[in-house]
C-alpha positions as CSV (number, residue, x, y, z in Angstrom):
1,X,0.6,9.0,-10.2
2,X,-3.2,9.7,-10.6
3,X,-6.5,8.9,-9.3
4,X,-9.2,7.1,-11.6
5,X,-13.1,6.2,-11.6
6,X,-15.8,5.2,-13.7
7,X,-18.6,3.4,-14.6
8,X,-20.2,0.8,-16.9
9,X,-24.0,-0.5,-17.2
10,X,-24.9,-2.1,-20.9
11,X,-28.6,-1.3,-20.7
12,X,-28.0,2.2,-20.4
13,X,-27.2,5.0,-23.4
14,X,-25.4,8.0,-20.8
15,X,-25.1,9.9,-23.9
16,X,-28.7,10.7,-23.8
17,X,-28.2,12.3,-20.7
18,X,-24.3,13.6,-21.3
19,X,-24.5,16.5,-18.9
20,X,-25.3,14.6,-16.2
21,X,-22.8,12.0,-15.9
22,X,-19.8,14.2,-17.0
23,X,-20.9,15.9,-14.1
24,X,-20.9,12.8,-12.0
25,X,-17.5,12.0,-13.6
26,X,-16.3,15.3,-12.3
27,X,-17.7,14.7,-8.6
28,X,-15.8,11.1,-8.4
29,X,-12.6,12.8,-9.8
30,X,-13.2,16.0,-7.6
31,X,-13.0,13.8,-4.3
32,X,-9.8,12.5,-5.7
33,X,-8.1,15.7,-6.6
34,X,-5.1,15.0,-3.9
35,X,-4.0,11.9,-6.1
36,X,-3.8,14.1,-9.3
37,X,-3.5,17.9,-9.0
38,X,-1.9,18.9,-12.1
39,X,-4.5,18.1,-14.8
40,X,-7.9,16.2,-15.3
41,X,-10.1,14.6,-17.9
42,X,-13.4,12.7,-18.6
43,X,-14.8,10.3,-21.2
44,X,-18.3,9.5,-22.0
45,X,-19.7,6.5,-24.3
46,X,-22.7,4.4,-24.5
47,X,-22.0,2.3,-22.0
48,X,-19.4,3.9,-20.2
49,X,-17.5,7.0,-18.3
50,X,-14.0,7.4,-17.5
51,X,-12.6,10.2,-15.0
52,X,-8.8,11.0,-14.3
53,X,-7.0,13.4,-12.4
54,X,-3.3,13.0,-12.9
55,X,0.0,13.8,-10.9
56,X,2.6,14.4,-13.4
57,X,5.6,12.4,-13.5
58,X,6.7,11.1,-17.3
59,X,6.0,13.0,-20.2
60,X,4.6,16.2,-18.7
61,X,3.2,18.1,-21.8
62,X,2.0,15.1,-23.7
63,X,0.0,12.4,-20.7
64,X,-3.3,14.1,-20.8
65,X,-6.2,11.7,-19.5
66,X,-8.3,9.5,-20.5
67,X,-6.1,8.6,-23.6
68,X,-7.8,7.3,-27.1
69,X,-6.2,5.5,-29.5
70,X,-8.2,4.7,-32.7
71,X,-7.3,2.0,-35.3
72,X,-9.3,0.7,-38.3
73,X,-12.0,2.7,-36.8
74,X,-11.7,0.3,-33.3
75,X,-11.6,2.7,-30.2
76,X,-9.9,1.9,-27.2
77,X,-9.5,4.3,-24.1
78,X,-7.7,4.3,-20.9
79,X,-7.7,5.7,-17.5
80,X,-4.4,4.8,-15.8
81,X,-3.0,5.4,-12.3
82,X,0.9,4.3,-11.8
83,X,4.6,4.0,-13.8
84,X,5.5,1.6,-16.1
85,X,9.5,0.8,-15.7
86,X,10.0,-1.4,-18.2
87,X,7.6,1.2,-20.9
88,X,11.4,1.8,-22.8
89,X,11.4,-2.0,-23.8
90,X,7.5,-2.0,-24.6
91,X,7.9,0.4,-26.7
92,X,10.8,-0.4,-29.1
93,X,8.8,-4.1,-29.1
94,X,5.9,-2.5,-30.5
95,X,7.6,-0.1,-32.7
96,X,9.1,-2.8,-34.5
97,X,5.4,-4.2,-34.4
98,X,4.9,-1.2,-36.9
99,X,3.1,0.3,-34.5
100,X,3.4,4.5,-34.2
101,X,3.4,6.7,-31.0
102,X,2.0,10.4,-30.7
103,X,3.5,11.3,-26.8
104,X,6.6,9.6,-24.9
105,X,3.6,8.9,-22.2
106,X,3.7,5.0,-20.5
107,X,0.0,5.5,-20.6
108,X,0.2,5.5,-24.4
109,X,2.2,2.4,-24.1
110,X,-0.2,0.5,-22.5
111,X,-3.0,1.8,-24.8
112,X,-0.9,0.5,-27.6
113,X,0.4,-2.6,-26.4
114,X,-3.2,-3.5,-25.6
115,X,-3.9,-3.1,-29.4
116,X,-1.3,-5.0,-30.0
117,X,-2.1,-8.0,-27.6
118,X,-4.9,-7.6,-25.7
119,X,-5.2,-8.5,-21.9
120,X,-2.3,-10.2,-22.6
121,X,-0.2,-7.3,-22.3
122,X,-0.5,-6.7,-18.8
123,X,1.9,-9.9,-18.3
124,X,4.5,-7.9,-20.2
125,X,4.2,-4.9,-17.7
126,X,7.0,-4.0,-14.8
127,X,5.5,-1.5,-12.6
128,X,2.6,-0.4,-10.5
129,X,-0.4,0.3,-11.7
130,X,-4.6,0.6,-11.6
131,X,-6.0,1.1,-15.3
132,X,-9.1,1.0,-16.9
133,X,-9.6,0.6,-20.4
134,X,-13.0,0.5,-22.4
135,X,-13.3,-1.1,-25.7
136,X,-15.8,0.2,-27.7
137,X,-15.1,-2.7,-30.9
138,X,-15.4,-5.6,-28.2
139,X,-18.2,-3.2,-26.3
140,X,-16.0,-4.1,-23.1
141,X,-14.7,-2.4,-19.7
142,X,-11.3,-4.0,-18.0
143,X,-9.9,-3.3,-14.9
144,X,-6.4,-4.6,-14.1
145,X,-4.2,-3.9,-11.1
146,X,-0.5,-4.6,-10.5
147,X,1.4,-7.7,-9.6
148,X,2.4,-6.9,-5.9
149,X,-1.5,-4.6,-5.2
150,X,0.9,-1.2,-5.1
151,X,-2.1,0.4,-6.8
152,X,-5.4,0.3,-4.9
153,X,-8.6,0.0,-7.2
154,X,-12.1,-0.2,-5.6
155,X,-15.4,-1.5,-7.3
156,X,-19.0,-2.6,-6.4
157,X,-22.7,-2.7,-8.3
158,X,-25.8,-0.3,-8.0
159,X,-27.7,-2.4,-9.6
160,X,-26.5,-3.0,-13.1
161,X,-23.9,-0.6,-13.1
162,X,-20.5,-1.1,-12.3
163,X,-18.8,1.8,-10.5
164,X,-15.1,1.8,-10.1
165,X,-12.3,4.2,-8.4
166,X,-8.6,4.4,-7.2
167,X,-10.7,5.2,-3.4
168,X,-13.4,3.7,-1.9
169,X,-14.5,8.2,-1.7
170,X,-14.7,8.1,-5.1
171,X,-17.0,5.1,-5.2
172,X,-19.3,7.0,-2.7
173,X,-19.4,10.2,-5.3
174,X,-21.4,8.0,-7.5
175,X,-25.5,8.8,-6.8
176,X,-26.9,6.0,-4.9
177,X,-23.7,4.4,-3.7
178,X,-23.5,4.6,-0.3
179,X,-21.3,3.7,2.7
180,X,-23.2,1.2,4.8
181,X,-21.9,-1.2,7.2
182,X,-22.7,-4.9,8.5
183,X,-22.0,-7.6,10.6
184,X,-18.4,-8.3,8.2
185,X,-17.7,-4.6,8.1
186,X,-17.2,-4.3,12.1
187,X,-15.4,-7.9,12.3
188,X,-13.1,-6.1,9.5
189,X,-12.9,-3.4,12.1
190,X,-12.0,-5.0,15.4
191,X,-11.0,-8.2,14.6
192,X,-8.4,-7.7,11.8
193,X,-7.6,-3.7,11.2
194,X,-6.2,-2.2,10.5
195,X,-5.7,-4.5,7.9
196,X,-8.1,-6.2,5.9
197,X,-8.9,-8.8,4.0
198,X,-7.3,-8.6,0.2
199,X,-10.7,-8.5,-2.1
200,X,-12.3,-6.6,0.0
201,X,-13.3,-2.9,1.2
202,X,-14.7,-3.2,4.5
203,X,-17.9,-1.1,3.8
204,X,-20.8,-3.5,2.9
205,X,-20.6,-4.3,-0.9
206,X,-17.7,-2.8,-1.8
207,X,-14.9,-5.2,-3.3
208,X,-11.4,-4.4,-4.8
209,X,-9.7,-5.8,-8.0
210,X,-7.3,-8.4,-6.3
211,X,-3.2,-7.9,-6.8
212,X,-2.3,-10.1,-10.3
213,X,-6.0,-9.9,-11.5
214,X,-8.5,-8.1,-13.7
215,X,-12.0,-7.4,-14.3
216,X,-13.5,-7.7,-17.6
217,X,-17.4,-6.2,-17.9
218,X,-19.4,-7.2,-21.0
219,X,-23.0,-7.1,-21.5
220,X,-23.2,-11.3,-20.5
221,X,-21.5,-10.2,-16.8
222,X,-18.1,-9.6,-14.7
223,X,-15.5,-12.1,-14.6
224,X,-12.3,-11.7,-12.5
225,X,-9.4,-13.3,-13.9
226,X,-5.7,-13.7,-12.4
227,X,-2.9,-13.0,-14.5
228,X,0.1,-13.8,-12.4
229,X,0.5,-15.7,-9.2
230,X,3.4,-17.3,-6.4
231,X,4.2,-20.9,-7.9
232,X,6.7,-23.1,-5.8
233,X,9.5,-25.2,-6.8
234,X,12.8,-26.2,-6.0
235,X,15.8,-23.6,-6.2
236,X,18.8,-24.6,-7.4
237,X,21.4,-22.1,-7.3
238,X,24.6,-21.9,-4.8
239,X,24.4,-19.3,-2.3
240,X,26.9,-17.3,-4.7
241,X,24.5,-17.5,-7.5
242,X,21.5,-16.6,-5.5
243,X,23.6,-13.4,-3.9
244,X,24.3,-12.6,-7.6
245,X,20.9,-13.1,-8.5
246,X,19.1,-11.2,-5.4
247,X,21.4,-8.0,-6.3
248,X,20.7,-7.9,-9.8
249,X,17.4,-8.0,-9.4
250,X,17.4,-5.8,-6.8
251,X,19.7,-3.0,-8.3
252,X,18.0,-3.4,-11.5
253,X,14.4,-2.7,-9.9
254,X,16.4,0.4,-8.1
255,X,17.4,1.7,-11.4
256,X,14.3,1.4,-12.9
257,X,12.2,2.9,-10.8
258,X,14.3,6.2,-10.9
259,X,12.4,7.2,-13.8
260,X,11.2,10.4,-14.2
261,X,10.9,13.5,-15.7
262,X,11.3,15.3,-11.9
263,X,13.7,15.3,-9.7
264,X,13.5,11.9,-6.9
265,X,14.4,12.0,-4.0
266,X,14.1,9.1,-0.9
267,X,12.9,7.9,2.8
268,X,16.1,7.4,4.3
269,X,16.1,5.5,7.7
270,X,19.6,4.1,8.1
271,X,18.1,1.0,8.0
272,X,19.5,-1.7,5.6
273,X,16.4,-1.6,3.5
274,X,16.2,2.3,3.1
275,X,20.2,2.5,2.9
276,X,20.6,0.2,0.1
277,X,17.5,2.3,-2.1
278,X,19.7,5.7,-1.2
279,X,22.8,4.1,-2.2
280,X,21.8,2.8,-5.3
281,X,19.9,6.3,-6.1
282,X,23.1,8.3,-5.5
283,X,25.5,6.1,-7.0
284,X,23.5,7.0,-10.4
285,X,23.2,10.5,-10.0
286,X,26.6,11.3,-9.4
287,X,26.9,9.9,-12.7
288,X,25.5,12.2,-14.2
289,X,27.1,14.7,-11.7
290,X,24.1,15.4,-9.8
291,X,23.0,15.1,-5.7
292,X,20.3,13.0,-4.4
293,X,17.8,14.5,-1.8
294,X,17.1,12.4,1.3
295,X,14.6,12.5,4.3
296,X,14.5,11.1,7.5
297,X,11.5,11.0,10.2
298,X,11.7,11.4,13.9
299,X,9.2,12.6,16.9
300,X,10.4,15.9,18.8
301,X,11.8,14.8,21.9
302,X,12.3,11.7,21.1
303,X,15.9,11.3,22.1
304,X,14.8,12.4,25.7
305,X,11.6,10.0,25.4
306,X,12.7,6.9,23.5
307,X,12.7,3.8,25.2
308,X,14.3,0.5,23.5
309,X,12.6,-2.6,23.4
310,X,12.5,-5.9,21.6
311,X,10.5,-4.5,18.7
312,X,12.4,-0.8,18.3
313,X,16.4,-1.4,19.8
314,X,17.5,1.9,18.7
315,X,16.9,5.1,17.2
316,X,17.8,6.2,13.7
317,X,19.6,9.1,13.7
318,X,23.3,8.5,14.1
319,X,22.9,6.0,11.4
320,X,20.9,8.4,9.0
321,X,23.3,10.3,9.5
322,X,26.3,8.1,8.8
323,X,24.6,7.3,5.5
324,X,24.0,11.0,4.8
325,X,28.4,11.0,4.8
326,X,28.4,7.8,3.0
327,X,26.5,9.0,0.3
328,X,27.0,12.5,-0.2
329,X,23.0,13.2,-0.1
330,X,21.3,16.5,0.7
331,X,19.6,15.4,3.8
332,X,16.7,17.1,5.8
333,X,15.6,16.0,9.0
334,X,12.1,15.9,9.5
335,X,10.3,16.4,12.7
336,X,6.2,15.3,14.1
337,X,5.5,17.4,17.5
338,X,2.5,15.5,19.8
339,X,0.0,17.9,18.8
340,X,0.2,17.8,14.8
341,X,0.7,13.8,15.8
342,X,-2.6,14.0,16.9
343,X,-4.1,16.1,14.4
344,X,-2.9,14.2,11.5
345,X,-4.7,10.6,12.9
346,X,-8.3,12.0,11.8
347,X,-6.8,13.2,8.2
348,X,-5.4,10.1,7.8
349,X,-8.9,8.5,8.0
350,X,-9.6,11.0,5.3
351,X,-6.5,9.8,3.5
352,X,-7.8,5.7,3.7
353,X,-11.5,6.3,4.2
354,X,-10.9,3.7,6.9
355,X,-9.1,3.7,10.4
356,X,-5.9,3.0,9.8
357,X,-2.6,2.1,11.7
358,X,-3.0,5.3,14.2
359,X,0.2,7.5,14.5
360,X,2.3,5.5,12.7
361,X,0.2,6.2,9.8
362,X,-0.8,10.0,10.7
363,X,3.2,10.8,11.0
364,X,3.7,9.2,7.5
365,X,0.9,12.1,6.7
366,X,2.5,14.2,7.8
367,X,6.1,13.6,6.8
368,X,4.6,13.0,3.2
369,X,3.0,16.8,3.3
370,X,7.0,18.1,4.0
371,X,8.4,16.2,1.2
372,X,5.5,16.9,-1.1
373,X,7.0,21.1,-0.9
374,X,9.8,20.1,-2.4
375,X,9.8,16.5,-4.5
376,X,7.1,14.9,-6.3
377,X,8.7,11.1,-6.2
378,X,10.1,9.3,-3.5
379,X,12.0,5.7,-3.2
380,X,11.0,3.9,-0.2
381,X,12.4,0.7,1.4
382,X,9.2,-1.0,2.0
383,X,8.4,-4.9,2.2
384,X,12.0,-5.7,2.1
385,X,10.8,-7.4,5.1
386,X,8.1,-8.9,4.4
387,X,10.1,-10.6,0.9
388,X,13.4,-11.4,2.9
389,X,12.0,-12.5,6.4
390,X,13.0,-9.2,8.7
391,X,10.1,-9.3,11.1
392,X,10.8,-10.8,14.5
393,X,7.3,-13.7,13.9
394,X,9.9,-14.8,11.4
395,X,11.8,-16.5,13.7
396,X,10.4,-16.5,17.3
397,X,9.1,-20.0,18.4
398,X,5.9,-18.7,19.4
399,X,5.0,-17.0,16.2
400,X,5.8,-19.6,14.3
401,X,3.5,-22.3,16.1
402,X,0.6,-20.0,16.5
403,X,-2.2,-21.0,14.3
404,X,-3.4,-17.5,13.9
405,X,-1.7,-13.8,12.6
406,X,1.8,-13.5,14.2
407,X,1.5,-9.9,13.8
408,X,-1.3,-9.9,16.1
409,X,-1.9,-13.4,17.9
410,X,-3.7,-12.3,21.2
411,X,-7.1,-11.3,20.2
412,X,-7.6,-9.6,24.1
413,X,-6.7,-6.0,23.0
414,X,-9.4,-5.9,20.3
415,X,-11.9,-7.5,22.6
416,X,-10.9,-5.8,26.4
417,X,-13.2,-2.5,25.6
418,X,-16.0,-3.6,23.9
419,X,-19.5,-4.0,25.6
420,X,-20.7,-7.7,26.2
421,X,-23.2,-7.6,24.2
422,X,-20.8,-6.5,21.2
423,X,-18.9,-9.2,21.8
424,X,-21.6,-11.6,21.7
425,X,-22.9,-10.2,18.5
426,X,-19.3,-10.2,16.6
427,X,-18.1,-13.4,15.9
428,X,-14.8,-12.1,16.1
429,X,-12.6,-14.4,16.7
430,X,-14.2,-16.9,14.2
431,X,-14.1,-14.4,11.5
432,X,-9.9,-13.6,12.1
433,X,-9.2,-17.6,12.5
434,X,-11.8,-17.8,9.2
435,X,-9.5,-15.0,7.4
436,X,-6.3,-17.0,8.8
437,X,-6.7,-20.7,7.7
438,X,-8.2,-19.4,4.1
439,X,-4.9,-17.6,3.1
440,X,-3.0,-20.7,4.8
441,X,-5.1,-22.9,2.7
442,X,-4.2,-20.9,-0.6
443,X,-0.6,-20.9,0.1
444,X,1.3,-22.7,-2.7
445,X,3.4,-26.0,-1.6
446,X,6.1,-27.6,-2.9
447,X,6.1,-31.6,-2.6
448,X,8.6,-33.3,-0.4
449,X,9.3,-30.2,1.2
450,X,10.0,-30.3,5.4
451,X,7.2,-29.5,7.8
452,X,9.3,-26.7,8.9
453,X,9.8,-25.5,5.3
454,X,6.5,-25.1,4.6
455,X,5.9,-23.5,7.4
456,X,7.6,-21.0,7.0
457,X,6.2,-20.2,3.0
458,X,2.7,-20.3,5.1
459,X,4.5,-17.3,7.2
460,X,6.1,-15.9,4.3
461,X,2.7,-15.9,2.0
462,X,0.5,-14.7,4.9
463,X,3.0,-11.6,5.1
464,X,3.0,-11.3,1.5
465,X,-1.1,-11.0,1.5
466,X,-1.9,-9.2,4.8
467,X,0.8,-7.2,6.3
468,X,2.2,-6.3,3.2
469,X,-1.0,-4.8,1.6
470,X,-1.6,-2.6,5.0
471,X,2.0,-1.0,4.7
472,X,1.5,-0.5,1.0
473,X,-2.1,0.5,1.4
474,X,-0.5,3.5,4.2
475,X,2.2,4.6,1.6
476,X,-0.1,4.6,-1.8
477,X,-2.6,7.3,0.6
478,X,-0.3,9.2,3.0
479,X,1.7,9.7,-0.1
480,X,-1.1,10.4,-3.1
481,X,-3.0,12.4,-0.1
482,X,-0.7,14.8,-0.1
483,X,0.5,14.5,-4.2
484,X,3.6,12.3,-3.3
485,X,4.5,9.5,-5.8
486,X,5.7,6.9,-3.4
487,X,7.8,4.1,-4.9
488,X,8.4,0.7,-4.0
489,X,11.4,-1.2,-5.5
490,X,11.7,-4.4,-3.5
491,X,8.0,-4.9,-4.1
492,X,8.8,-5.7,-7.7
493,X,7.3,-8.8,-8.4
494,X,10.5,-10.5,-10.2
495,X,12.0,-10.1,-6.6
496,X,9.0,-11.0,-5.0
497,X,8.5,-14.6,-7.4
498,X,12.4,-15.2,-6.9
499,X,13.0,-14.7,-3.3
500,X,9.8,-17.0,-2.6
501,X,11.7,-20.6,-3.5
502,X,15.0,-19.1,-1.5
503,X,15.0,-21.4,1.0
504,X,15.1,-20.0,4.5
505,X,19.1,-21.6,5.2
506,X,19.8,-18.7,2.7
507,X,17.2,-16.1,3.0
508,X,18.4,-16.4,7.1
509,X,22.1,-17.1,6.0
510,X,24.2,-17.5,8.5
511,X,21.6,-17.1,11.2
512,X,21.4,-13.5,10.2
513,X,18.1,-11.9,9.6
514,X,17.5,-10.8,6.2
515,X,21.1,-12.3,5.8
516,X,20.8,-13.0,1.9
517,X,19.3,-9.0,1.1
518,X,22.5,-8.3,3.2
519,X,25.1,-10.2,1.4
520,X,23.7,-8.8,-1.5
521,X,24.3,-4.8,-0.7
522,X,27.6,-5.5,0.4
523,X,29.4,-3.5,-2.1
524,X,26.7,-0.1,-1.8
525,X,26.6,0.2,1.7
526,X,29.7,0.7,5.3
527,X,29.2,-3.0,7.0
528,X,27.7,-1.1,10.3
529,X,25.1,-0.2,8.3
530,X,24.5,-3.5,6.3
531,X,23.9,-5.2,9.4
532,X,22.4,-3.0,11.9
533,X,19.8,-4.7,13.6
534,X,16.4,-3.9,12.4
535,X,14.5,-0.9,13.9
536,X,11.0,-0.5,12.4
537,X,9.5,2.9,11.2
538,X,9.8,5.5,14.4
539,X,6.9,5.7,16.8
540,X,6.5,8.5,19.7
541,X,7.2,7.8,23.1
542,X,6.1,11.2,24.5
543,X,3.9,11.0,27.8
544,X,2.3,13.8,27.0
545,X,0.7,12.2,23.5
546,X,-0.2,9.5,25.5
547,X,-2.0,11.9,28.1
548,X,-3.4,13.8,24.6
549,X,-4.9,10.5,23.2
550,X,-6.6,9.9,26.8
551,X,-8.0,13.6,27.5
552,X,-9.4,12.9,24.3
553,X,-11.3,9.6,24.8
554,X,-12.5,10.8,28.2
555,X,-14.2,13.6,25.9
556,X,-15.5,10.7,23.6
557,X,-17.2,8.9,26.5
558,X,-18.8,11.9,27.6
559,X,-20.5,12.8,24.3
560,X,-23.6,11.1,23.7
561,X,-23.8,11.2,20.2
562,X,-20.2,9.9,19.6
563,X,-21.2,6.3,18.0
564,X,-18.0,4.6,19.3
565,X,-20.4,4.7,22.4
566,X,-22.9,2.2,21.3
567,X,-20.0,-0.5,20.7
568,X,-16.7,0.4,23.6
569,X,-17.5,-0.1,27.3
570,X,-17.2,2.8,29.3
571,X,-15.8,1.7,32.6
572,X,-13.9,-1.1,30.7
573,X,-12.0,1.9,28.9
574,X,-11.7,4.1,32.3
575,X,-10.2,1.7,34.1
576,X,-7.7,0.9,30.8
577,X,-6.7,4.6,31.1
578,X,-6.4,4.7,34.8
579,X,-3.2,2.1,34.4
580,X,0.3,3.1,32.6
581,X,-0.2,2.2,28.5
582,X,1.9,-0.8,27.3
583,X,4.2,0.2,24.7
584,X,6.4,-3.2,24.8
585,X,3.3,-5.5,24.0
586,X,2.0,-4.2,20.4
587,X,-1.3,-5.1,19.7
588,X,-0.7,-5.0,15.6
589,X,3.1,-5.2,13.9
590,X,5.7,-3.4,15.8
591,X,4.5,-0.5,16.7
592,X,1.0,-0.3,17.7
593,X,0.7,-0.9,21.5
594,X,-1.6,0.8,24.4
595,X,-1.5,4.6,23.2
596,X,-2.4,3.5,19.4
597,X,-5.2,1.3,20.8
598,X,-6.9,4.1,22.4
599,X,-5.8,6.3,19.3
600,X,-7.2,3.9,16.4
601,X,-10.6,3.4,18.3
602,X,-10.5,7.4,18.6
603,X,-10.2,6.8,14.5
604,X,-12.9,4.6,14.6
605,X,-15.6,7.0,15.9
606,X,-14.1,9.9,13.5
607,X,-14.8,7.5,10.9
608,X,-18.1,6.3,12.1
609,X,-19.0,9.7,12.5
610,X,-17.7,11.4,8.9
611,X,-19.6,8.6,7.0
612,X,-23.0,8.6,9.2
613,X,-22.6,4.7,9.6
């Protein structure tokens, strides 16, 4: 994994001024340096410059970046941040293409391939990715990101110029571009984060390239174009053949994404999701007569703290370690005390350059920095809920008639603290049921389908868009933050464009959330395990965090100059703190109930405060 920037203007020559910009080349890579600690490079032209700092995974003595290939004296060079899975097939294809290789690098693969085919090849590619390549025949800068948005990739205009980066940090390293809020900025803020909405970066002017499209930059202007999108139509297959077909393509995407030239290693839960990666992992390396390396997460004291609920029924140990058994791994346990906890929730605004999802993204922080000692690549088991239907506004009544988020359908939380005359200035409300009804509108239909069917792809397709992108936006920078490649494998978008016309009688098979991913792992996994009952990523319940987060906001009220001030009511937020915290009633997802509240406003005026806004 890496970290890339750049920038583009037509009606400027950098090269009369080359210091200069390699120097501003090396301040946008600099603030990026966590994403790629191992090597760096820049590239100046004309028109453009092209900054890399790279994480080595695949072809450790040969991926130096940015990469030029030259052919009948056209020049083509990439910045690329991500793994191709599928680079083995590529290559061979274009081999027999009579094209020639120099490294056994994936970047080189997509530098080629692009020869070969253009902005075309990017519909060949299996994997996640952000790259940049600049075209100095066509006098032409493209920006493409992956199917499934794994692979974050920020952009706005100074003017003329086109600045790009992996972070929205390194688009601020650029002279002139600066981080500036408005009236959309705050509704991002209060009314939707910590999401956000997809194409956008919260701070005024600042855009990202959208999952399954590209940029291209000429001298006549920008044009986005998508390259791959959901289409609906009817499925066909028995429930036998759609089992068959969900655990090929689900082992497959396993497989694949165990390559590397390091040793991987996974997030292991003892969850079905996690369970099934870990299984899958260690079925292949004891092939090969090796031992996969696990990790699990947990708060100190949470066994004497932990209270079940609806949203979290039990605690993950005693099946982590029943896994650990199953599949012969070399586990460590990982452990967050309250006052790291609290620590990590203002790095982890330096991780996102945005608040974020509070402690449950400051102990992935965290946990990342451990595993980060040891391995370089992890295997995760994110958005298998989000593809198979795991969450609970899947299938609760009330969720699924609610015209608005079912992750977060009672707008009160975001609303109970702030001033009045906030809340008369943000049309917050508008702007969430605005962000709603557009991504319903977009979702794709299928004629003669039932009402209920489609409701549930509208479900399905705002999970795919919103909550999916938040969990993969937390992974991609708790991970890179701390030189981590995190990988996804049931965010592969072959899973993603199949599961979507699995109708919910077998997605739900059985009336068994997630029943269809579970029939599926039956021969990896102990059938305790294949169908525990879902517990969601491990939150604290420790008192004393909760009485940590509050000390701390009575501090904030008291400073002056703490600009959280000029937008959360004081007494409103005193008399919050003077009752118990809810921790049934989350405010966002699962997890994030009363103590994250008062913990992602505390990120909000860190953030506020570190950017001058």
């Amino acid at each position: 994994m890496c970290g890339i920037a750049g920038f583009s203007n037509f009606s400027i020559d950098y090269t009369a001024a080359e210091e200069k910009w390699k120097q501003v080349l090396e301040q946008m890579a600099k603030v990026q340096r966590h994403r790629g600690p191992d090597d760096e490079g820049r590239f100046l032209a004309r028109h453009c410059g092209l900054a890399h700092v790279r994480l080595s995974i695949i072809d450790l003595a040969g991926g130096h970046q940015p990469m030029t290939r030259v052919r009948e004296g056209r020049s083509m060079t990439i910045v690329y941040n991500g793994e191709i899975y599928n680079m083995k097939e590529l290559r061979e294809e274009l081999e027999d293409r009579g094209i020639r290789f120099e490294t056994t690098s994936d970047t080189e693969v997509i530098l080629a391939g692009y020869e070969a085919y253009g902005t075309e090849i990017v519909q060949k590619l299996n994997g996640i990715f952000a790259f940049a390549i600049w075209d100095s025949y066509r006098q032409s800068l493209y920006l493409f990101r992956d199917h499934s948005g794994i692979k974050p990739l920020f952009y706005t205009m100074q003017g003329q110029t086109l600045v790009f980066a992996s972070e929205l940090k390194g688009l601020f390293a650029f002279p002139g571009v600066n981080p500036e809020l408005d009236t959309e900025s705050f509704c991002e803020i209060f009314g939707l984060g910590p999401a956000k909405t997809y194409g956008k970066g919260v701070f005024a002017g600042v855009r990202e390239v959208r999952p399954g499209h590209f940029l291209e930059a000429r001298e006549t202007g920008i044009r986005e174009i998508c390259y791959w999108r959901l289409e609906s139509r009817p499925h066909e297959e028995t429930w036998e053949q759609t089992v068959e077909h969900t655990r090929e393509l689900v082992t497959a995407s396993i497989r694949r994404q165990m390559l590397s030239d390091v040793e991987i290693c996974t997030f292991l839960s003892g969850g079905v999701d996690s369970s099934l990666v870990t299984a899958v992992c260690s079925g292949e390396l004891q092939k090969q007569g090796r031992r996969l390396t696990t990790y699990s997460f947990d708060f100190k004291d949470n066994n004497v703290n932990f209270k079940s609920n609806a949203f979290q029924p039990s605690q993950d140990r005693p099946w982590v370690e029943q896994m650990v058994k199953f599949a012969g791994t070399d586990h460590h346990f990982l452990e967050c005390d309250r006052e790291v906890l609290y620590e990590e929730l203002f790095r982890a605004v330096d991780a996102r350059d945005l608040p974020c999802m509070a402690d449950v993204e400051s102990s992935m922080l965290y946990f990342c920095r451990q595993v980060a000692r040891q391995n370089k690549v992890t295997l995760t088991g994110e958005c298998a809920d989000e593809i198979f239907g795991g969450y609970p506004w899947f299938h609760k009544k009330e969720c699924f008639e609610a015209h608005a988020f079912p992750w977060s359908m009672d707008l009160t939380p975001r609303t109970m603290l702030l001033k009045d005359e906030v809340l008369a200035e943000l049309p917050l409300a508008e702007y969430a049921r605005a962000a709603y009804e557009k991504t319903v509108s977009e979702t794709p239909a299928l004629a003669g389908e039932t009402e209920e069917e489609s409701r549930r792809r509208e479900i399905s397709y705002l999970n795919l868009k919103w909550f999916m992108q938040t969990l993969l936006d937390r992974m991609d920078r708790t991970s890179m933050y701390s030189g981590l490649e995190a990988r996804v494998p049931f965010a592969d978008h072959r899973i993603i464009e199949y599961v979507w016309n699995v109708p919910w009688s077998m997605k739900c098979h059985g009336g068994i959330v997630k029943g269809l991913l579970r029939a599926a792992g039956e021969p990896f996994l102990p059938r305790e395990v294949l169908y525990r009952k879902k517990s969601p990523y491990p939150k604290t319940y420790d008192p004393a965090y909760e009485e940590l987060v509050k000390r701390n906001m009575r501090l904030l009220l008291e400073d002056a100059d703490a600009p959280l001030n000029r937008i959360i009511d004081r007494k409103k937020v005193l008399a919050y703190m003077d009752n118990p915290l809810d921790y049934g009633r989350p405010f966002y997802g699962q997890l994030m109930a009363g103590p994250q509240l008062l913990a992602y406003l505390l990120q909000v005026n860190y953030w506020m405060k570190k950017w001058r806004l």
